[in-house]
N, C-alpha and C positions, 0 to 999 in steps of 0.2 A: 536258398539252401533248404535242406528237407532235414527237419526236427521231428521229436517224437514226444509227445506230452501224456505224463500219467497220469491215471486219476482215479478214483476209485470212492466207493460208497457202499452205505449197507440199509436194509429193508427189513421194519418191524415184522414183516408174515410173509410168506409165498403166495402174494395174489397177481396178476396181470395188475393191478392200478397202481400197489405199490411199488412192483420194480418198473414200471415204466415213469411214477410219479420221479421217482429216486433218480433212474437216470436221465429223465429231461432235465433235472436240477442240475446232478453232474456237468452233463454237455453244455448246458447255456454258459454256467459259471467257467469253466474251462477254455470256451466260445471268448465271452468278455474280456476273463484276465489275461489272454494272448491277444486279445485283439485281433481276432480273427471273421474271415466271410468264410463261406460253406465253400467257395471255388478255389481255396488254399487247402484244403484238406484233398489228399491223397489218399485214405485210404481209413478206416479205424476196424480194431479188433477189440471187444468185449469178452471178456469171462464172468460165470457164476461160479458158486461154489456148490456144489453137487444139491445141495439142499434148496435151491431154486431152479423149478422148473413149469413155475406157473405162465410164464410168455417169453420171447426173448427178449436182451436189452435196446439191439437195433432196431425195435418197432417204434421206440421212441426216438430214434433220431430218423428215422424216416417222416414219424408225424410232424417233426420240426419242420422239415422240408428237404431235408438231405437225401432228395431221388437220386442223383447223382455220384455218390459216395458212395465207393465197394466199402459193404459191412459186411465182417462176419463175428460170427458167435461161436464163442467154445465154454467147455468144462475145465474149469481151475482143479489142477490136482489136487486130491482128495486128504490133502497133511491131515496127520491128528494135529490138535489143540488149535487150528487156523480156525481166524475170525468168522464167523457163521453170517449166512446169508448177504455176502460180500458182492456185489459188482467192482469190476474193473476197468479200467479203460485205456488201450494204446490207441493214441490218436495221431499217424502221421503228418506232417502240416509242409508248404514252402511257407517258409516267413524270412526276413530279415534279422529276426532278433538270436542274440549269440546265445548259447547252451547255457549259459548263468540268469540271461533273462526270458525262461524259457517259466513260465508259473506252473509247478503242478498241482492239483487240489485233489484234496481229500479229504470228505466229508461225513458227517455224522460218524459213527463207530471205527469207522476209517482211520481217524485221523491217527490211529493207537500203529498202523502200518509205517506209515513214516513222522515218527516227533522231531527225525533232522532236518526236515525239511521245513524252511521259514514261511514258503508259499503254501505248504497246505494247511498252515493254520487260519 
């Protein structure tokens, strides 16, 4: 069955080392807590938030090893008062497991995105 897992992160400065340090952490963490391999992943889509455009976030999951994976990258619309220098992440997956035990993470400044959720604490 094909699930979709969120996730999402944010980076002290607009450099290439920090949005890519930020989202290898994102995808690994997100990778482990589903219990997932790279040939269940269908597909993932990344946003920044207008204020990072030092690299994109897909170069880090290519340097994981994810040649295989259609990535792309977009621009998070531009709200006033949204959280600054934010990655995102929709991660398509086949898994087995039902919508409830589906973990989404959200990390560092993130976590202020979703406080209902028990998995991205």
């Amino acid at each position: 069955m094909m699930r979709g897992i969120r996730g999402a992160t944010t980076v002290p400065e607009n450099t290439s080392e920090a949005i890519l340090e930020a989202t290898r952490e994102l995808l690994v963490r997100m990778l482990e807590e589903n219990d997932l391999e790279f040939d269940q992943i269908c597909s993932i889509i990344f946003t920044v938030t207008p204020d990072l455009n030092a690299t994109f976030p897909a170069e880090a999951a290519r340097a994981l090893g994810m040649t295989m994976v259609p990535l792309l990258n977009a621009l998070e619309i531009p709200v006033p008062g949204r959280l600054e220098r934010a990655i995102r992440v929709m991660m398509h997956v086949e898994t087995l497991r039902s919508q409830a035990e589906i973990r989404h993470i959200y990390l560092r400044e993130a976590i202020s995105l979703r406080p209902d959720l028990v998995s991205a604490q």
